[in-house]
C-alpha positions as CSV (number, residue, x, y, z in Angstrom):
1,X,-144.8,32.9,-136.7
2,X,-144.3,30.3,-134.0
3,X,-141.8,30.0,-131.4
4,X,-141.7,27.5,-128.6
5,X,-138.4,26.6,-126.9
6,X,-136.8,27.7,-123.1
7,X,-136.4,31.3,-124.4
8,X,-140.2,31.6,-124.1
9,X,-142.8,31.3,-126.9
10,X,-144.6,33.6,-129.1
11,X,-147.3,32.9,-131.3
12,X,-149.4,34.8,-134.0
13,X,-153.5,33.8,-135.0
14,X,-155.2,36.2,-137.2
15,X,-159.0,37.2,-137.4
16,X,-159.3,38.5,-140.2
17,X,-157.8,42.1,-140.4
18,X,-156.9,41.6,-137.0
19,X,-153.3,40.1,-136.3
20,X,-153.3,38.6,-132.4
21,X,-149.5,38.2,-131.1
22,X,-149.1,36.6,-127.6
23,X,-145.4,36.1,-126.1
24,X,-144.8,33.9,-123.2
25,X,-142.1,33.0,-120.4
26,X,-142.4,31.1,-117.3
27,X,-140.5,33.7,-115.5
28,X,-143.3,35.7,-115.2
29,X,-143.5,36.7,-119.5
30,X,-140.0,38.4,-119.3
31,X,-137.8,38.5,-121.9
32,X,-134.6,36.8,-122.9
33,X,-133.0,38.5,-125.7
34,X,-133.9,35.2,-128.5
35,X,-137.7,36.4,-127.3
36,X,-137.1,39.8,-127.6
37,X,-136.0,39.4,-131.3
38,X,-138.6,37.4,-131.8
39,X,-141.5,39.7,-131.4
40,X,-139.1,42.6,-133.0
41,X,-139.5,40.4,-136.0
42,X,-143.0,39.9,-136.0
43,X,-143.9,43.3,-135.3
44,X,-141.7,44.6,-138.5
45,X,-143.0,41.4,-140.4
46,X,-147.1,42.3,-139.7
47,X,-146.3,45.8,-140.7
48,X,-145.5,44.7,-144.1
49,X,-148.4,42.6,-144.1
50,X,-151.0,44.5,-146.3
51,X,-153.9,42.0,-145.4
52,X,-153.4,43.2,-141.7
53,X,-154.9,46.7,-140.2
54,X,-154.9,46.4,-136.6
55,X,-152.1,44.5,-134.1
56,X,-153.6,42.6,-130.7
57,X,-150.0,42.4,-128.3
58,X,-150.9,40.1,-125.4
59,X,-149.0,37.8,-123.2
60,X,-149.2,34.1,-121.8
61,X,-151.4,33.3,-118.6
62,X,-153.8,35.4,-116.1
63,X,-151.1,37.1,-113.9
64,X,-148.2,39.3,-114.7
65,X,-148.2,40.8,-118.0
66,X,-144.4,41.1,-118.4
67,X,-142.2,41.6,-115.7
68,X,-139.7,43.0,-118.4
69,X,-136.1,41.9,-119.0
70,X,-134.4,38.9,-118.5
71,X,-133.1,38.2,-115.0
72,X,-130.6,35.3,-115.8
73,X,-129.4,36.6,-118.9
74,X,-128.5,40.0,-117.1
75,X,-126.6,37.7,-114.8
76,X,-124.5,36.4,-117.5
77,X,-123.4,40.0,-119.1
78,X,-119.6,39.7,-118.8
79,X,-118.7,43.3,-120.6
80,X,-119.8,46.3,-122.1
81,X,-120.1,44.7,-125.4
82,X,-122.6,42.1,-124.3
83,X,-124.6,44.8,-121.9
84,X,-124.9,47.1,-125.0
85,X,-126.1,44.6,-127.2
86,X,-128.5,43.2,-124.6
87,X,-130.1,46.2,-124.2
88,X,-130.1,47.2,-127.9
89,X,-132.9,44.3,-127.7
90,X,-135.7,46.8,-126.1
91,X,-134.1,49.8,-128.6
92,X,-135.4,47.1,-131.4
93,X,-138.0,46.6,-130.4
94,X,-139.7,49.7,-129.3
95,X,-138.8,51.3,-132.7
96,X,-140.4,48.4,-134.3
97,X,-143.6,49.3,-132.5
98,X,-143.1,53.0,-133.3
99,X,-142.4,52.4,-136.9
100,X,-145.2,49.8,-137.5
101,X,-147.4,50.7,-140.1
102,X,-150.6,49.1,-138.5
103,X,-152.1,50.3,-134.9
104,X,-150.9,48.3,-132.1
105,X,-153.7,47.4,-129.5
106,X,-151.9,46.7,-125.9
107,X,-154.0,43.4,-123.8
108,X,-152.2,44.0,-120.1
109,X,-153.9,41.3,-118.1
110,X,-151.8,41.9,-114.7
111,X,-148.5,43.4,-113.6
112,X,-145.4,45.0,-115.5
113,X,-142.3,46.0,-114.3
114,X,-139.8,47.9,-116.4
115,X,-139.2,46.8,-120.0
116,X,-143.1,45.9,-119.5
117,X,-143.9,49.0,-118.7
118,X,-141.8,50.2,-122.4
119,X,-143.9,47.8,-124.0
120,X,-147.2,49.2,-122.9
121,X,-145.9,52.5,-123.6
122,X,-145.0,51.9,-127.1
123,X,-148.6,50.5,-127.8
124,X,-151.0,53.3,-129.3
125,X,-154.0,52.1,-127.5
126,X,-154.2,49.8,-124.2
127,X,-157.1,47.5,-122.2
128,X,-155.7,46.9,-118.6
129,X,-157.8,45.2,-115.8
130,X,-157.9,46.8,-112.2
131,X,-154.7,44.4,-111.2
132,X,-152.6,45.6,-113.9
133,X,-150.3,47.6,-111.4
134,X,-146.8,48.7,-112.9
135,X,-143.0,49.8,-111.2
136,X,-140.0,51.0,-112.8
137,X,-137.7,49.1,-110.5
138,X,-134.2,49.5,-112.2
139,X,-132.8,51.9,-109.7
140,X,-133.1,49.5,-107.2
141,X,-130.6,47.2,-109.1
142,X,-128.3,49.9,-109.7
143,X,-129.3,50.5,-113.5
144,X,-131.9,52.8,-114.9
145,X,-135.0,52.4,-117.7
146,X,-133.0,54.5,-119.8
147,X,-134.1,52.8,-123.2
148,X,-138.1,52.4,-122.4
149,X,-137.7,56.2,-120.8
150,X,-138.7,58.1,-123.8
151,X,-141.4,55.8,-124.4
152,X,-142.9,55.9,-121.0
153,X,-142.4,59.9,-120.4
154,X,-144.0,60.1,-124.0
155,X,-147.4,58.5,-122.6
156,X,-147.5,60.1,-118.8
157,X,-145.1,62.8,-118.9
158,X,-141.7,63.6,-117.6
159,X,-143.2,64.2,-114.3
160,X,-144.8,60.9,-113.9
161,X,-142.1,59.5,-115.4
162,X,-140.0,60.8,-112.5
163,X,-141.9,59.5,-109.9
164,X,-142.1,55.9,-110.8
165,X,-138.7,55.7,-111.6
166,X,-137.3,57.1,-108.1
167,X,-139.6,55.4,-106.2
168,X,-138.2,52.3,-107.3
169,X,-139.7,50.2,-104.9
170,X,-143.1,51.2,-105.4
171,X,-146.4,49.8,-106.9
172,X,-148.3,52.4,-108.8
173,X,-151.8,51.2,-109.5
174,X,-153.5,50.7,-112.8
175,X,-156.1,53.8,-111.5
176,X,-152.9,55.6,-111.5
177,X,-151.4,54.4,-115.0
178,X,-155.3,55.2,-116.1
179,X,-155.0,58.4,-114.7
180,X,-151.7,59.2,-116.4
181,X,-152.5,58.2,-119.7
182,X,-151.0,55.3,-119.8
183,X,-153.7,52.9,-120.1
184,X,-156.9,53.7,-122.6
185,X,-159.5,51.8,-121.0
186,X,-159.5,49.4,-117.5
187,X,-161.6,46.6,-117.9
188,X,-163.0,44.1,-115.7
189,X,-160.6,40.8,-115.7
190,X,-163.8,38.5,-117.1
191,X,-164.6,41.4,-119.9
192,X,-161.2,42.5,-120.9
193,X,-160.7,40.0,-124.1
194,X,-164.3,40.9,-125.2
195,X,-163.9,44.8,-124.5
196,X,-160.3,43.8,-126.9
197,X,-161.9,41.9,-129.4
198,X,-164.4,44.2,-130.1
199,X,-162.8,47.5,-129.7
200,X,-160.2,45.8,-132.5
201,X,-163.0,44.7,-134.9
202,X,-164.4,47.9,-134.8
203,X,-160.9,49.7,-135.4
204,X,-160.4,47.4,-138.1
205,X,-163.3,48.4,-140.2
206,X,-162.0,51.8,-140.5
207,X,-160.0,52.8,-143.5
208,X,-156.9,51.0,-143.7
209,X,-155.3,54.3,-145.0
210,X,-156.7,56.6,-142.9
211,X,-155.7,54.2,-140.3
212,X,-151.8,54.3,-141.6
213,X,-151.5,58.2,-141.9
214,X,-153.3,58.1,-138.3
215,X,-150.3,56.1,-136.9
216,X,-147.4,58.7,-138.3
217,X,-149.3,61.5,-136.9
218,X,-149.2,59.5,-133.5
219,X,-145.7,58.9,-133.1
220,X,-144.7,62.3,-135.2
221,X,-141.3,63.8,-133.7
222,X,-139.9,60.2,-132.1
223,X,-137.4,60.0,-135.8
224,X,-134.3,60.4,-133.2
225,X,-135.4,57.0,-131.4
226,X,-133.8,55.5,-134.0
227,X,-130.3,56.8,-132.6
228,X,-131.4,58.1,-129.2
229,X,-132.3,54.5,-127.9
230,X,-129.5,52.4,-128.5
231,X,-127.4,55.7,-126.9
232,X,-129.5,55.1,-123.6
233,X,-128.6,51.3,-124.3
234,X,-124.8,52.0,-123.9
235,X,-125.7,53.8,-120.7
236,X,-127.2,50.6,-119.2
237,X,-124.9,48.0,-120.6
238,X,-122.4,49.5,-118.9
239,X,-123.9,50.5,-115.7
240,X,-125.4,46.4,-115.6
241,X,-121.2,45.6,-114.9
242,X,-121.4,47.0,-112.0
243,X,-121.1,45.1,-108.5
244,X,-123.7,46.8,-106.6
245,X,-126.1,45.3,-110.0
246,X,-125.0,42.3,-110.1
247,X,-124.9,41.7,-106.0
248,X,-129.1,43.6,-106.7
249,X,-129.9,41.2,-109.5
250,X,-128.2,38.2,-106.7
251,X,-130.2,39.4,-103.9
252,X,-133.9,39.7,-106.6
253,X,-133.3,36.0,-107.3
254,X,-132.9,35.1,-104.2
C-alpha cells in the first residue's frame, strides 16, 4: 500500500516474511484522521496476509517518532459527533494492532507524545534509541489519553500510567520508558535499524503458528477494547469542544 498526499504518507516494502510499514507527516509524523485509517487498513490488511509473519511499524525522518494526533484537525472539530468520530480513529487502530495476527515490532527513532505513546504501547515488542523520550500531554489541553490509556497502563502499569499523565508537562526519558516496560530494547541511534532488522529476521524464522497462538496469549483479556475504546473516545470528543481546549490547542500552535 502507498499513500502520498498532505494527509501524510505511509508506505509498505517487504523482506521476505518481514512486512516494513513507515507513516509519515511533516508535523512531526502526527496523524490526521485520512493517515490514521490508513495504517488501520494496512495493519488489518498484513494480518490477512499469510506470506507475512512478522510487522516492522516505523515512521518518516530521524527526529520525533510521532507526536500523536492531529493538531489542525482537532482545531476544526465543530461538535460531539465530529470529536467522537475523530477519536474513534486511535480506537481503530489500536484494536487493529491488538487483533493482528502477525507480531508487530515497534522502530521509535525519537520522541512521542500521546497517541504516539498508544502506538508504542500497542506494539508487542519495541527498539527505541536513548532520545526516544515520551509525554502524555493531553491534560494540558484540557482533554485526556482516554483511548491509548488501556494500552499504555497495559505495558507500564496503572501507576506509571498515572504519573505521565498528571505530569502533563513532563518529559519522561526513554531509560524510564525502558525501565517501565515500555520499550524492549534501547539501541544506539547508528545501530537501531540493524539491531531491528535482525531481531525481525530472527523472529521471522520461528514458526509461523507458534508465532500466531503466541500473539493471542499476548493480548489475552483486552476482548472488551473492542467496546471499551470507542467509550473512552466519546469521553474526549466531547471534552475537545471545550473552550479552555480549544484556547490550549490555540496557544500549542502558537
Amino acid at each position: 500500500m502507498s499513500l502520498e498526499n498532505t494527509n501524510g504518507s505511509l508506505e509498505t516494502s517487504f523482506q521476505n516474511t518481514i512486512a516494513i510499514v513507515q507513516f509519515g507527516h511533516p508535523a512531526s509524523n502526527s496523524f490526521p484522521r485520512t493517515l490514521l485509517d490508513a495504517l488501520t487498513a494496512e495493519i488489518n490488511s498484513l494480518s490477512r496476509n499469510e506470506d507475512i509473519s512478522v510487522i516492522i511499524l516505523k515512521s518518516e525522518g530521524n527526529k520525533a517518532f510521532c507526536s500523536g494526533a492531529s493538531f489542525d484537525e482537532l482545531l476544526k472539530v465543530e461538535n460531539e459527533e465530529q470529536g467522537v468520530e475523530f477519536f474513534s480513529g486511535f480506537a481503530h487502530l489500536l484494536n487493529a494492532m491488538r487483533n493482528c495476527n502477525k507480531i508487530i515490532i515497534g522502530r521509535v527513532q525519537g520522541k512521542a507524545v500521546g497517541g504516539g505513546v498508544g502506538i508504542i504501547s500497542a506494539c508487542d515488542y519495541v527498539f527505541a534509541t536513548p532520545q526516544s523520550d515520551i509525554k502524555l500531554s493531553e491534560l494540558a489541553i484540557g482533554i485526556g489519553p482516554f483511548v491509548i490509556e488501556p494500552a499504555v497502563s497495559r505495558k507500564i502499569g496503572k501507576t506509571a500510567m498515572t504519573q505521565m499523565t498528571l505530569a502533563a508537562h513532563e518529559w519522561k526519558s526513554a531509560d524510564w520508558a525502558f525501565q517501565k516496560g515500555l520499550y524492549s530494547v534501547i539501541s544506539d541511534s547508528e545501530n537501531l535499524d540493524k539491531d531491528v532488522e535482525n531481531f525481525a529476521k530472527r523472529l521471522s524464522s520461528y514458526n509461523p503458528e507458534a508465532l500466531y497462538e503466541m500473539k493471542k496469549i499476548i493480548w489475552e483479556g483486552t476482548e472488551q477494547w473492542e467496546s471499551l475504546l470507542f467509550e473512552r473516545a466519546a469521553i474526549t470528543g466531547k471534552l475537545v469542544l471545550s473552550d479552555f481546549t480549544k484556547n490550549a490547542l490555540l496557544q500549542f500552535k502558537k
